[in-house]
MIKEMAR-394232 format. One line per 8 residues: their letters; for each residue x negated, y negated, z of N, C-alpha, C, O. Coordinates in pm, whole numbers, padded with zeros to 5 digits. Each point is the difference from the previous one (the first is absolute). Example, Ala and Ser with C-alpha at 12.3 -4.5 7.8 and 13.67 -1.06 7.14 Angstrom:
as) -01319 00569 00780 00089 -00119 00000 -00090 -00120 00000 -00104 00002 00066  00139 -00107 -00138 -00082 -00119 00006 00077 -00109 00073 -00051 -00111 00017
This chain:
xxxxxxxx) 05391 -07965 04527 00003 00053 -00135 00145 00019 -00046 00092 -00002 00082  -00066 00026 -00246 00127 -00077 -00014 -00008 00164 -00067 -00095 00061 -00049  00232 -00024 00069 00053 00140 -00068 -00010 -00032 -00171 -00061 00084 -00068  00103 -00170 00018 -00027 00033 -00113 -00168 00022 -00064 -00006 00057 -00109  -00102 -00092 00162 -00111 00055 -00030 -00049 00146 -00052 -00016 00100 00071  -00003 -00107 -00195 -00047 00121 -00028 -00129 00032 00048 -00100 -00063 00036  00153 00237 -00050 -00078 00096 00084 -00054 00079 -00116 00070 00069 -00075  -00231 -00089 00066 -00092 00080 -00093 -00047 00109 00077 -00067 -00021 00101
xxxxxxxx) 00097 00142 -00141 -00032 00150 00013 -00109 00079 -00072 00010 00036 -00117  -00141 -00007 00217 -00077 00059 -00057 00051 00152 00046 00013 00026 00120  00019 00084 -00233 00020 00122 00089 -00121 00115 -00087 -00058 00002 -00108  00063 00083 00231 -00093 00108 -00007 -00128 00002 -00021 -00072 00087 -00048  00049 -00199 00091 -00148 -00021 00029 -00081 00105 00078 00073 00057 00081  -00206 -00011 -00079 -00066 00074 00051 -00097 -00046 00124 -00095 -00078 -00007  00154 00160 00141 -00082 -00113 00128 -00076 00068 00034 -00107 -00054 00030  00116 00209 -00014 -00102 00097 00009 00038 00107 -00092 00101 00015 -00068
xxxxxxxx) -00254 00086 00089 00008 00098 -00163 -00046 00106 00159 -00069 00096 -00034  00078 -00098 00095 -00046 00200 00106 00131 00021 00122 00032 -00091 00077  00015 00192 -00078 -00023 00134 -00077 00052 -00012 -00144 00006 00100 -00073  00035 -00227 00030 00093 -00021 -00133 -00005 -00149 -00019 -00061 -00075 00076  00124 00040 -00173 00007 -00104 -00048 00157 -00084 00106 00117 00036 -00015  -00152 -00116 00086 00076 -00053 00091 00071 -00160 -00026 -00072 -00100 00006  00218 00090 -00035 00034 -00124 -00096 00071 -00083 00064 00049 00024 00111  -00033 -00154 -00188 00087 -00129 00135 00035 -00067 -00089 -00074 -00032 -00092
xxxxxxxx) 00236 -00015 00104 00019 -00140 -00086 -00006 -00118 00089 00017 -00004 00122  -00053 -00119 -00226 00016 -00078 00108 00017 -00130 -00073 -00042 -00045 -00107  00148 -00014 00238 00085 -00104 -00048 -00029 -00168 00022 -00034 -00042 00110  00048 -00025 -00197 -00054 -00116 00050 00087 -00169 -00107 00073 00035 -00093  -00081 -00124 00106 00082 -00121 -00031 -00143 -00092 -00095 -00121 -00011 00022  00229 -00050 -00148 -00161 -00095 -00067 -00020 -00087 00124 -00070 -00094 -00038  00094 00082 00154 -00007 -00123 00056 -00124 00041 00151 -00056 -00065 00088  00064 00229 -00134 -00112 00085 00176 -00148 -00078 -00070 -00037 00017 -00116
xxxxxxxx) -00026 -00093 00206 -00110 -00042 00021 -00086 00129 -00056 00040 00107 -00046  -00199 -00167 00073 -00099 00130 -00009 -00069 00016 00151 -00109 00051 00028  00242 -00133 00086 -00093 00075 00120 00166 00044 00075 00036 -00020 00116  00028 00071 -00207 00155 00039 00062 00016 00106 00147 -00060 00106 -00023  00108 -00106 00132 00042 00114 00112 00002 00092 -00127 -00021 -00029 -00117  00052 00147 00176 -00027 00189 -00059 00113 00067 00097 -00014 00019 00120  00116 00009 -00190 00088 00119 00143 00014 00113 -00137 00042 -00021 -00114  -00106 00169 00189 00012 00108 -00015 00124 00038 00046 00032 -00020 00117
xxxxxxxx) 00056 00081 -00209 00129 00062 00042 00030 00162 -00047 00003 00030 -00119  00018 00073 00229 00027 00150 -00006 00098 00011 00022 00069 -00049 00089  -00038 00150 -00208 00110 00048 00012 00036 00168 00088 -00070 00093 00040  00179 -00116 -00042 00044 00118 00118 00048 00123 -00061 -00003 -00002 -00124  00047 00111 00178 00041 00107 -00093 -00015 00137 00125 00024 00115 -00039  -00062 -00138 00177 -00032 00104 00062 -00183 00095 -00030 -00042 00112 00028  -00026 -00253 -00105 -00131 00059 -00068 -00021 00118 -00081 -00103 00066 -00013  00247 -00048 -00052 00045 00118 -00107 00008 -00066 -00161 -00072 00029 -00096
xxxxxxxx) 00148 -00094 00100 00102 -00034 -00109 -00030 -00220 00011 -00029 -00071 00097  00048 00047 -00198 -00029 -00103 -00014 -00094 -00074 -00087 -00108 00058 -00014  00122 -00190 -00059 -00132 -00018 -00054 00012 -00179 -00009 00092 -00054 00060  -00168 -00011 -00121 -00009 -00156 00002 00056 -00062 -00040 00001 -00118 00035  00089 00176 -00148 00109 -00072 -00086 00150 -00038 00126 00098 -00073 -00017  -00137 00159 00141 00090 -00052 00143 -00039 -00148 -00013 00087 -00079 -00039  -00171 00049 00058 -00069 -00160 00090 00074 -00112 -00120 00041 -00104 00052  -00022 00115 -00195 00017 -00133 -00069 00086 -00088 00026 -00017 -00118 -00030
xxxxxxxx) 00154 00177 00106 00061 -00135 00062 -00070 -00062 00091 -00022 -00120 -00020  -00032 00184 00145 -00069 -00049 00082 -00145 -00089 -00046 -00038 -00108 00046  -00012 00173 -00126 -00146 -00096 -00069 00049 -00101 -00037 -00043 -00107 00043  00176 00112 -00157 00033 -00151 -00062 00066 -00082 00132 00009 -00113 -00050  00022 00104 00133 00033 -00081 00112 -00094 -00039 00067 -00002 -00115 00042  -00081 00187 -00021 -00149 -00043 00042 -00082 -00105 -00087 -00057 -00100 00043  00062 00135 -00149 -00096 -00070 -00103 00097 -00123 -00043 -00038 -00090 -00074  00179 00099 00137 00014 -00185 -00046 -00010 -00071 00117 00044 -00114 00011
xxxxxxxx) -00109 00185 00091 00020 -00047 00147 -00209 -00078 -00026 -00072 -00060 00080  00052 00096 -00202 -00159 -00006 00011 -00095 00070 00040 -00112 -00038 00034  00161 00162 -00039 -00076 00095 00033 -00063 00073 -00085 00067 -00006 -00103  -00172 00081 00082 -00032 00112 -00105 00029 00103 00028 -00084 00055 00071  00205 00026 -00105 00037 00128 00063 -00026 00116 -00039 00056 00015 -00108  -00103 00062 00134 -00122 00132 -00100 00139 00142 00148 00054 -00001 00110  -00073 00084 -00229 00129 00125 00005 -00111 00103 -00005 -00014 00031 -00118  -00047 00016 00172 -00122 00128 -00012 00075 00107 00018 00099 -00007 00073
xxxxxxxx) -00142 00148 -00150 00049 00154 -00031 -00103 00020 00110 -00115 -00044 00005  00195 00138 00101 -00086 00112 00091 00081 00132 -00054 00119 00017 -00023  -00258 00091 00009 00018 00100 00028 00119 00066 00058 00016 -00055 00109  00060 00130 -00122 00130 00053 00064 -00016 00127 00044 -00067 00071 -00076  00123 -00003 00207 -00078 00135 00012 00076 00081 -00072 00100 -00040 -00060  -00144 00174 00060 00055 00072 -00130 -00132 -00030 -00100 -00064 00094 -00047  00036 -00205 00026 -00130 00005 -00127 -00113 00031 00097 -00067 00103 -00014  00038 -00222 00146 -00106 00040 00083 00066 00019 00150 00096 -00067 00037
xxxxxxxx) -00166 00172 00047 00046 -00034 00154 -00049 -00113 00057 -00098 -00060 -00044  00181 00017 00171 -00036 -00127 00064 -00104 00039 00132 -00006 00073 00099  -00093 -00207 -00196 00025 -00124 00044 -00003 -00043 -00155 -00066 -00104 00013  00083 00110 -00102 -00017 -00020 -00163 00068 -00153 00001 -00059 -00100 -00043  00148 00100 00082 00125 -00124 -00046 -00052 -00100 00130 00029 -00120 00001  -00094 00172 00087 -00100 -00128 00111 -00092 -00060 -00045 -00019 -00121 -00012  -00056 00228 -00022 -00159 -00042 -00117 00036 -00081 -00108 -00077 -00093 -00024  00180 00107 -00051 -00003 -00069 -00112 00064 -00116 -00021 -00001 -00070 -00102
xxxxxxxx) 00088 00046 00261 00034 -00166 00061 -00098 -00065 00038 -00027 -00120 -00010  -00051 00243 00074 -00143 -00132 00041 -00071 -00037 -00104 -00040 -00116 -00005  00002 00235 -00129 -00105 -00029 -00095 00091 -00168 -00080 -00057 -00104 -00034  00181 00131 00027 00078 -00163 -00082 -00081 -00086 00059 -00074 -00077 -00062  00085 00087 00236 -00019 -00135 00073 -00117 -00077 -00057 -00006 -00114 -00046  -00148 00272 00073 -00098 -00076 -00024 -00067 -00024 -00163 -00112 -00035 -00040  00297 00091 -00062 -00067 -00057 -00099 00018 -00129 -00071 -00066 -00058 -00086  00209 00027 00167 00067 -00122 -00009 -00155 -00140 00019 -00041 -00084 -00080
xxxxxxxx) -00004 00120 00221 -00135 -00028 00028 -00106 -00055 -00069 -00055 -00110 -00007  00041 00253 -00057 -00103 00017 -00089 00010 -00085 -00161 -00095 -00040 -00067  00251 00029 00035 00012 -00055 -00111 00066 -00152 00009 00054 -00059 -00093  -00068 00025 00189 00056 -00153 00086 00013 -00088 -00143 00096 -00060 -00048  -00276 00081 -00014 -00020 -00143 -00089 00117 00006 -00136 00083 -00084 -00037  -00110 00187 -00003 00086 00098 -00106 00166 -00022 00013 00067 -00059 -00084  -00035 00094 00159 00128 -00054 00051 00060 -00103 00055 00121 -00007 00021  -00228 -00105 00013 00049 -00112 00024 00063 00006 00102 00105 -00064 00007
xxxxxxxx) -00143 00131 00084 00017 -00008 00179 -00078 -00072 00092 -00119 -00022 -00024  00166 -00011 00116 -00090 -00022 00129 -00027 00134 00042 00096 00077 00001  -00228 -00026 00037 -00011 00097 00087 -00010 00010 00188 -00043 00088 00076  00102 -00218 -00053 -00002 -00018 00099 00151 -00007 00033 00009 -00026 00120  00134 00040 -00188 00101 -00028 -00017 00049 00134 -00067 00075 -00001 -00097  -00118 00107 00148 00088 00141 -00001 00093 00036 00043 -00019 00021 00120  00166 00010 -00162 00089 00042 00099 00061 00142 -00038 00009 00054 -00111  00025 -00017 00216 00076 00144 -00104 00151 -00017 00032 00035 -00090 00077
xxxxxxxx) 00056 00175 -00133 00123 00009 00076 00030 00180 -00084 -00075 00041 -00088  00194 00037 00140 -00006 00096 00012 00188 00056 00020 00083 -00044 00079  -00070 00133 -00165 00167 00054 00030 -00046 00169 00073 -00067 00096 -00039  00139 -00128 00149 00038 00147 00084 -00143 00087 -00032 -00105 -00048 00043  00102 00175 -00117 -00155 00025 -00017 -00107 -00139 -00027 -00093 -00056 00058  00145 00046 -00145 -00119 -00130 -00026 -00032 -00114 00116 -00111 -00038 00038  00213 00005 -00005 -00046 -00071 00165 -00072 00081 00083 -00076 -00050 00084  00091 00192 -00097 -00058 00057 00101 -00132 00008 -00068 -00090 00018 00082
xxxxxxxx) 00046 -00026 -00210 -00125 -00021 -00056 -00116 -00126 00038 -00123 00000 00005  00256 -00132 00024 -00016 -00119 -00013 -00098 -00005 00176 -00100 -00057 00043  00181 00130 -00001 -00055 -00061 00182 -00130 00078 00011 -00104 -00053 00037  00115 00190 -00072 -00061 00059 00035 -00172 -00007 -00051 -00094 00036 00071  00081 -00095 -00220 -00119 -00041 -00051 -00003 -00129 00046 -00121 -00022 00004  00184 -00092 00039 -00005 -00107 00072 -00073 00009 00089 -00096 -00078 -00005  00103 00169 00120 -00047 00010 00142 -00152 00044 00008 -00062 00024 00104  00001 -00016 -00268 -00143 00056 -00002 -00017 00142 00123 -00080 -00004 00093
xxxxxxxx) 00166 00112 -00117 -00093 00079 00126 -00054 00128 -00051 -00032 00095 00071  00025 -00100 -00179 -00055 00074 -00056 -00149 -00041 -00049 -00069 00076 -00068  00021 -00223 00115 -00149 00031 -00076 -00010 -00083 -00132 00092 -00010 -00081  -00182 -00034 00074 -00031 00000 -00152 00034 00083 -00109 00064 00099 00036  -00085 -00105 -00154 -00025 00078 -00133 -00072 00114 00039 -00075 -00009 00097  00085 00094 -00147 -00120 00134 00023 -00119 -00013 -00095 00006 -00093 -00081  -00094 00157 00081 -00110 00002 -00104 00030 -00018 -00138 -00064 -00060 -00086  00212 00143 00077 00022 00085 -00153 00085 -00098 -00013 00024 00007 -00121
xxxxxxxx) 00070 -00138 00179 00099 -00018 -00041 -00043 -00185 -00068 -00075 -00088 00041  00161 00099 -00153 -00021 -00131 -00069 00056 -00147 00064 00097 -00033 00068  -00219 -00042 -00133 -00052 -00137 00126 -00003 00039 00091 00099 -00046 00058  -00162 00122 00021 -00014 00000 00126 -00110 -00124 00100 -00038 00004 00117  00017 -00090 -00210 -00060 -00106 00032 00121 -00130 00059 -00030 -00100 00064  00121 00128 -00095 00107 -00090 00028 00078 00010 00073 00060 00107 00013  -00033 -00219 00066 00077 00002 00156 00155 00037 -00022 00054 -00051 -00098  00039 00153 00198 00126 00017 -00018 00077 -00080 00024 00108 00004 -00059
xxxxxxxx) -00140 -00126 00175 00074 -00060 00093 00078 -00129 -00114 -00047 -00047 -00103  00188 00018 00173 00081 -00036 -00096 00057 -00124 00098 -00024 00005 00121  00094 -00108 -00175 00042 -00081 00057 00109 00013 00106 -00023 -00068 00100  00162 00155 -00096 00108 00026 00067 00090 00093 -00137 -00015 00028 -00119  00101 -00011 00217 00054 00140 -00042 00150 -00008 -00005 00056 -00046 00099  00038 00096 -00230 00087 00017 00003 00083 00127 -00020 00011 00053 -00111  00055 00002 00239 00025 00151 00008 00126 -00019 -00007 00057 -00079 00076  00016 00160 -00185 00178 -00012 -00006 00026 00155 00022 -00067 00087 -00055
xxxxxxxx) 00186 -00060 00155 -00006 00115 00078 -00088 00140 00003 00015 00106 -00061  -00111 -00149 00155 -00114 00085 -00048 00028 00083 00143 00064 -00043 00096  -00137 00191 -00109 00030 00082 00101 -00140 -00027 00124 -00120 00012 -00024  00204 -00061 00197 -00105 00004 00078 -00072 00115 00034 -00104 -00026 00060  00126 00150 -00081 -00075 00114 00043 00062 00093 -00080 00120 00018 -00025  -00265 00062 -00027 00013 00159 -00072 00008 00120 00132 -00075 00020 00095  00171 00028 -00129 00017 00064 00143 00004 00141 -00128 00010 -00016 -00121  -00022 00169 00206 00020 00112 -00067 00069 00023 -00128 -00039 00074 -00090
xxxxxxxx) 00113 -00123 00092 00143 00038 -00146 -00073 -00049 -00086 -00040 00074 -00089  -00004 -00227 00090 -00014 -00081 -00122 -00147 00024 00004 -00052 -00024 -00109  -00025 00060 00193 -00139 00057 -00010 -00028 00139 -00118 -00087 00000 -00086  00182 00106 00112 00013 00073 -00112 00040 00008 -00089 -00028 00094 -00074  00118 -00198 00038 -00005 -00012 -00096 -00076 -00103 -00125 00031 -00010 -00119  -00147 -00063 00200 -00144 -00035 -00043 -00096 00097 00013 -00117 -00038 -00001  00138 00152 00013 -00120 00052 00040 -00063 00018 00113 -00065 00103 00017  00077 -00227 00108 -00107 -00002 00088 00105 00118 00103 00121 00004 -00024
xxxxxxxx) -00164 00059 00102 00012 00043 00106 -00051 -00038 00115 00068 -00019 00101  -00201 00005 -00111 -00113 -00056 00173 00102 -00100 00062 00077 -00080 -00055  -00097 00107 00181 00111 -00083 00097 -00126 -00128 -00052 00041 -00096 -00064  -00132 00104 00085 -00084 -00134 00023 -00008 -00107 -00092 00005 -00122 00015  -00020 00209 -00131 00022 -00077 -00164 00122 -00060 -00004 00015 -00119 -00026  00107 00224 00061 00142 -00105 -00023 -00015 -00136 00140 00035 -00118 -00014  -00075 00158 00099 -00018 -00145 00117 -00090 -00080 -00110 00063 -00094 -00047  -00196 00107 -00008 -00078 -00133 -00095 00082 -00042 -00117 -00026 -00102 -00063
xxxxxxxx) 00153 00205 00026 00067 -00048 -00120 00090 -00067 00000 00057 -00059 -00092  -00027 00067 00258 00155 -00123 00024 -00047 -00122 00038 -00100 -00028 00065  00207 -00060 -00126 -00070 -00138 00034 00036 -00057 00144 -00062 -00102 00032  00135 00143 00040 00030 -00001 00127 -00124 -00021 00045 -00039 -00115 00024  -00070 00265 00000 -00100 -00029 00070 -00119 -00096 -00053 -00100 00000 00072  00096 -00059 -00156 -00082 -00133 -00039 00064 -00140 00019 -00029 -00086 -00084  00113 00055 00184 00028 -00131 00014 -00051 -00083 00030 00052 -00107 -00032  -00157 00102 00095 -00093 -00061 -00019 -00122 -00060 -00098 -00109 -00055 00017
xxxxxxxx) 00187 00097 -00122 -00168 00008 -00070 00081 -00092 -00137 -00074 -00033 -00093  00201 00000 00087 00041 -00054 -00114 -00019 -00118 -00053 -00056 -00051 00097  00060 -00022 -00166 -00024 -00141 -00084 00140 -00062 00050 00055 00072 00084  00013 -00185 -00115 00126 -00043 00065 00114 00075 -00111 -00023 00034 -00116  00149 -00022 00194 00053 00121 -00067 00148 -00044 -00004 00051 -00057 00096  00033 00093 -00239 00104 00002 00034 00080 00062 -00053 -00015 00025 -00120  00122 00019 00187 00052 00173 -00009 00160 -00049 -00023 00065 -00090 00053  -00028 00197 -00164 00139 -00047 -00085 00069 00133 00062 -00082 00082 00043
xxxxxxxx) 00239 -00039 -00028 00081 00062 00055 00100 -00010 00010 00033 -00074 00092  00073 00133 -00168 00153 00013 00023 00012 00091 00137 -00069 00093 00042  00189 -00162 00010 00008 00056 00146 00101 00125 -00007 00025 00069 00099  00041 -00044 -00251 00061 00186 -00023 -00071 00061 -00106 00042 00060 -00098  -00179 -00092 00141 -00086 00110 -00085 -00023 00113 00083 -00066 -00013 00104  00121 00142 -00143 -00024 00167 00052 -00124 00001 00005 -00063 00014 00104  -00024 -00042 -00300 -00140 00088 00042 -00095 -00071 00053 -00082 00076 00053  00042 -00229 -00039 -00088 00003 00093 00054 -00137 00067 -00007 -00118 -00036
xxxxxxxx) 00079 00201 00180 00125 -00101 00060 -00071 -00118 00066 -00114 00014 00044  00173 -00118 -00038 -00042 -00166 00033 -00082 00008 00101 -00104 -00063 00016  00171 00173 00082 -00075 00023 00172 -00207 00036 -00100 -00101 -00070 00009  00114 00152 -00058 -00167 00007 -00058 -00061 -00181 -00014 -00099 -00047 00057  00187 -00019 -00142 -00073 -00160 -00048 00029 -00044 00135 -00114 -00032 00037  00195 00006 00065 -00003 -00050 00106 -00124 00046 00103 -00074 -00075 00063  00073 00183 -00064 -00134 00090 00055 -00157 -00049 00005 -00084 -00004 00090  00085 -00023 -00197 -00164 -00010 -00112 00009 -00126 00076 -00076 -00006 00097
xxxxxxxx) 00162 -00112 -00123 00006 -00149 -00002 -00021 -00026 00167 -00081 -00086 00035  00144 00149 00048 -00030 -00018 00134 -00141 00055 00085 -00027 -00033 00115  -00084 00161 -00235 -00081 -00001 00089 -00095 -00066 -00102 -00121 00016 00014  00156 -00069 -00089 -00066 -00136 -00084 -00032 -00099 00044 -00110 -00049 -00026  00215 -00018 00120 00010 -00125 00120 -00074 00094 00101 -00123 -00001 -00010  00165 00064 00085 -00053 00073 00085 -00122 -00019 00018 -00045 -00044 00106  -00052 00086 -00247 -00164 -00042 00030 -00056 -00084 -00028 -00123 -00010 00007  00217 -00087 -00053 -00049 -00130 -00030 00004 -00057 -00145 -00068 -00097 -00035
xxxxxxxx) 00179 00183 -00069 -00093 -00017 -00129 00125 -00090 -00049 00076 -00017 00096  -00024 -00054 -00226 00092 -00035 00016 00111 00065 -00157 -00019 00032 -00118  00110 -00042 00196 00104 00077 -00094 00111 -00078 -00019 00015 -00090 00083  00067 00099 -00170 00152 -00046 -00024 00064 00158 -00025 -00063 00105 -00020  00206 -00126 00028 00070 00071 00011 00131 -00008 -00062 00081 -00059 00071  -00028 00109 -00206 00129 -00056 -00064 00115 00194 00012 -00006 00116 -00039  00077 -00192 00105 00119 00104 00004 00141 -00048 -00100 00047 -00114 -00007  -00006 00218 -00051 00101 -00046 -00103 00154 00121 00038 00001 00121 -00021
xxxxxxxx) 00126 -00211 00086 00093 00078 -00024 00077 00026 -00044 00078 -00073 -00061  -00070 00228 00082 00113 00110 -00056 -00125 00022 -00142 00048 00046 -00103  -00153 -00068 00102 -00071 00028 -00162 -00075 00146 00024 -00009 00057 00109  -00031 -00021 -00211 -00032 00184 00032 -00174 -00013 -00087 -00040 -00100 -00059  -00029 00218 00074 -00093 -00008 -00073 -00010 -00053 -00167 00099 00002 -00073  -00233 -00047 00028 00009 -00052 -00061 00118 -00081 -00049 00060 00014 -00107  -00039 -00091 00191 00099 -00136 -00037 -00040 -00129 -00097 00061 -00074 -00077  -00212 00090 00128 -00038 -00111 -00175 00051 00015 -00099 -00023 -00074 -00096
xxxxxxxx) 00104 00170 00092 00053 00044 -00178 00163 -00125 -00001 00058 -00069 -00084  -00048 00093 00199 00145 -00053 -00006 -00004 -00199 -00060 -00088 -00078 00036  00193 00045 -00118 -00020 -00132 -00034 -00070 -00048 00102 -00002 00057 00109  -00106 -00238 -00150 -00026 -00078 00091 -00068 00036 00073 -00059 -00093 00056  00025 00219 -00011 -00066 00026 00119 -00170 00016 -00061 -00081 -00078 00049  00026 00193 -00167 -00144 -00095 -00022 -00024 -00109 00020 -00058 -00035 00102  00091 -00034 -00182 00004 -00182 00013 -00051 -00049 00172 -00101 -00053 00046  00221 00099 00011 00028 -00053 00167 -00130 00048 00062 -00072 -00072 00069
xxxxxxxx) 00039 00244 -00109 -00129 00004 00078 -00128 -00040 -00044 -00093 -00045 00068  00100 00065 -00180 -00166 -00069 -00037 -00056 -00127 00019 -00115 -00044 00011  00241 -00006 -00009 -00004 -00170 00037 -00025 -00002 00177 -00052 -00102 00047  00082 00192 00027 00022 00010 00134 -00171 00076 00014 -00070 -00031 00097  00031 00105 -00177 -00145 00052 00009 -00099 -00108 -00012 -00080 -00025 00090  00089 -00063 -00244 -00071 -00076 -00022 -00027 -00106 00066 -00117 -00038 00003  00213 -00032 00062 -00013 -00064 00100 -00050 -00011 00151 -00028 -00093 00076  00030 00249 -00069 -00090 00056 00134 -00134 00005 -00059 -00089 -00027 00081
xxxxxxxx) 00042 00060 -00220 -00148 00003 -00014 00003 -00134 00015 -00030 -00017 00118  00055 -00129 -00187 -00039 -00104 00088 -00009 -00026 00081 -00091 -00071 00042  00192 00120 00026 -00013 -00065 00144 -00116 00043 00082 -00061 -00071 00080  00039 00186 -00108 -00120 00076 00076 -00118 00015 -00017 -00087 00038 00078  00080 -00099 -00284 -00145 -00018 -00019 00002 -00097 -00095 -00088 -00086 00004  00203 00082 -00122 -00067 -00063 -00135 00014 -00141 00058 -00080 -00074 -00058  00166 -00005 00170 00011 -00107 00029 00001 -00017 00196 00054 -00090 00063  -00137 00212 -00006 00017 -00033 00138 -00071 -00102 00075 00023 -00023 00119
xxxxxxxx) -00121 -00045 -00200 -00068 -00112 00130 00069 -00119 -00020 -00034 -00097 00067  00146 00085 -00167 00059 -00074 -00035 00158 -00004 00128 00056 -00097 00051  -00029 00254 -00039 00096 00040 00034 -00038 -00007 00171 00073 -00066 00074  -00152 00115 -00038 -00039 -00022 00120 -00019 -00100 00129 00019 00003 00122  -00083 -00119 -00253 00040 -00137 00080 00126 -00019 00014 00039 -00022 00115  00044 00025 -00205 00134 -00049 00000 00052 00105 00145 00066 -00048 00092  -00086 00117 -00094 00044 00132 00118 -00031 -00103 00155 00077 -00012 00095  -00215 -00051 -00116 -00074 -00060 00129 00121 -00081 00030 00082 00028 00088
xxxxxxxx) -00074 -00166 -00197 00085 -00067 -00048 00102 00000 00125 00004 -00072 00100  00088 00197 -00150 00115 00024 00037 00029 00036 00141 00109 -00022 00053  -00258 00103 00032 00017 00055 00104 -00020 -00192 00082 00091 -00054 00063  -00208 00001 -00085 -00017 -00099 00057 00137 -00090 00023 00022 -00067 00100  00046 00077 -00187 00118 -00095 -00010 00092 00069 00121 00032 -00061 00102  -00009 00152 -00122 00102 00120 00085 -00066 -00037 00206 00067 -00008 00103  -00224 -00005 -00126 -00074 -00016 00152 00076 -00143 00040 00086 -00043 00077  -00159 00007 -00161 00055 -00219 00016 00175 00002 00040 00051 -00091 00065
xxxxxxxx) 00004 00175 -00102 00132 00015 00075 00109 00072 00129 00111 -00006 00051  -00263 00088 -00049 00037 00054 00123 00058 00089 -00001 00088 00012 00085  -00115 00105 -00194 00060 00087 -00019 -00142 00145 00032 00006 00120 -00030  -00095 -00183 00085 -00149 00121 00009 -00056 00039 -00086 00043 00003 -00115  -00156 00036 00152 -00074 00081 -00113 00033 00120 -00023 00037 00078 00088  -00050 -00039 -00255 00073 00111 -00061 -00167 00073 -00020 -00101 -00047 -00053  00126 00176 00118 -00188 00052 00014 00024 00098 -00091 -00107 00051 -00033  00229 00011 -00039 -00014 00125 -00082 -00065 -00043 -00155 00030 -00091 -00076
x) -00117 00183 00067 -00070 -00040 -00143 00045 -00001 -00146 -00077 -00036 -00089
């Protein structure tokens, strides 16, 4: 997709109406098909402060990449306690879902991606461990599960400090709220990180990514130096990552049986020379 493509903006659209009227813009090119990929993008803020008008550089890079990029409002605490801003990442997912035809998505071609809180939104409704929808909660007929995941320095574990100041206290709840302990359970994943970021330091994205491999699931891993939190802001660097995201959702789903052979391809060639078989997945 060619940068000069314009980017048509639907904003403040209504995706859910309980406990309130719940809104999303969303971005897209005259050229997005009517069965286009879908990446959900959250924004970050410490689940305080923040709202969707964050995501529009990131949506318009997405959406000339061919994507349909939808910016959903969660709840912030202060209005509700958490899990408010969890619930209302998952209710996007399954309304993105729910409104596939409407929006001119594939619903089989979901992705999310996520800044610092919002990544930590991104993994954590990813990993389904919470369940379905509840009785009360809207579409609950519709599946959460998403294609792969893009987390830009997102925190591996809520430990005490940052627990109270969400609210949670229970040792047990902050263990189900870090994404550390769900590594197993993720979609293929890939995790963005300046290596002099203080608040949620590279060692966390290095962390997540190794017990990612660890259980088998598969991850990439982008380290950036001397860059500090939120570094997407800095020239060139949106651009560099979304293009570095979007290309991992192909590789991993929008174009992997494509990608896969070529992988066979390559190992076979590497055997035929006598260089062994490469067994890591």
């Amino acid at each position: 997709m060619a940068d000069n493509l314009e980017v048509v903006v639907e904003r403040d659209a209504i995706y859910a109406n309980d406990p309130r009227p719940l809104r999303w813009n969303v971005f897209r090119t005259d050229v997005s098909g009517g069965n286009a990929p879908a990446v959900l993008l959250y924004y970050g803020g410490r689940w305080r402060v923040g709202d969707r008008s964050k995501m529009t550089a990131a949506c318009t890079a997405f959406a000339r990449l061919g994507f349909v990029a939808i910016a959903p409002e969660y709840r912030l605490l202060g209005e509700a306690p958490w899990p408010a801003p969890l619930t209302d990442a998952r209710t996007a997912i399954r309304a993105a879902r729910a409104k596939a035809k409407s929006l001119g998505i594939s619903p089989a071609h979901i992705f999310l991606t996520g800044y610092s809180a919002g990544a930590h939104l991104a993994l954590i409704a990813s990993a389904g461990v919470f369940g379905p929808g509840g009785a009360d909660e809207q579409y609950r007929d519709q599946s959460e599960a998403v294609a792969a995941v893009a987390a830009f320095f997102p925190p591996a574990r809520i430990e005490a400090q940052l627990g109270a100041q969400m609210g949670v206290f229970d040792s047990e709840m902050l263990a189900a709220i870090s994404p550390i302990t769900h590594a197993g359970r993720y979609p293929p994943t890939i995790l963005f990180c300046g290596d002099d970021d203080t608040i949620t330091p590279p060692e966390l994205s290095v962390e997540i990514y190794r017990a990612i491999r660890e259980k088998g699931g598969i991850a990439d891993l982008r380290l950036y130096s001397n860059l500090i939190h939120e570094f997407v802001s800095l020239p060139g660097m949106m651009e560099t990552t979304i293009g570095d995201a979007a290309a991992f959702f192909r590789r991993t789903s929008l174009q992997k049986p494509v990608f896969d052979a070529a992988l066979r391809d390559l190992r076979a060639w590497w055997e035929r020379l006598g260089h062994g078989r490469h067994h890591r997945s």
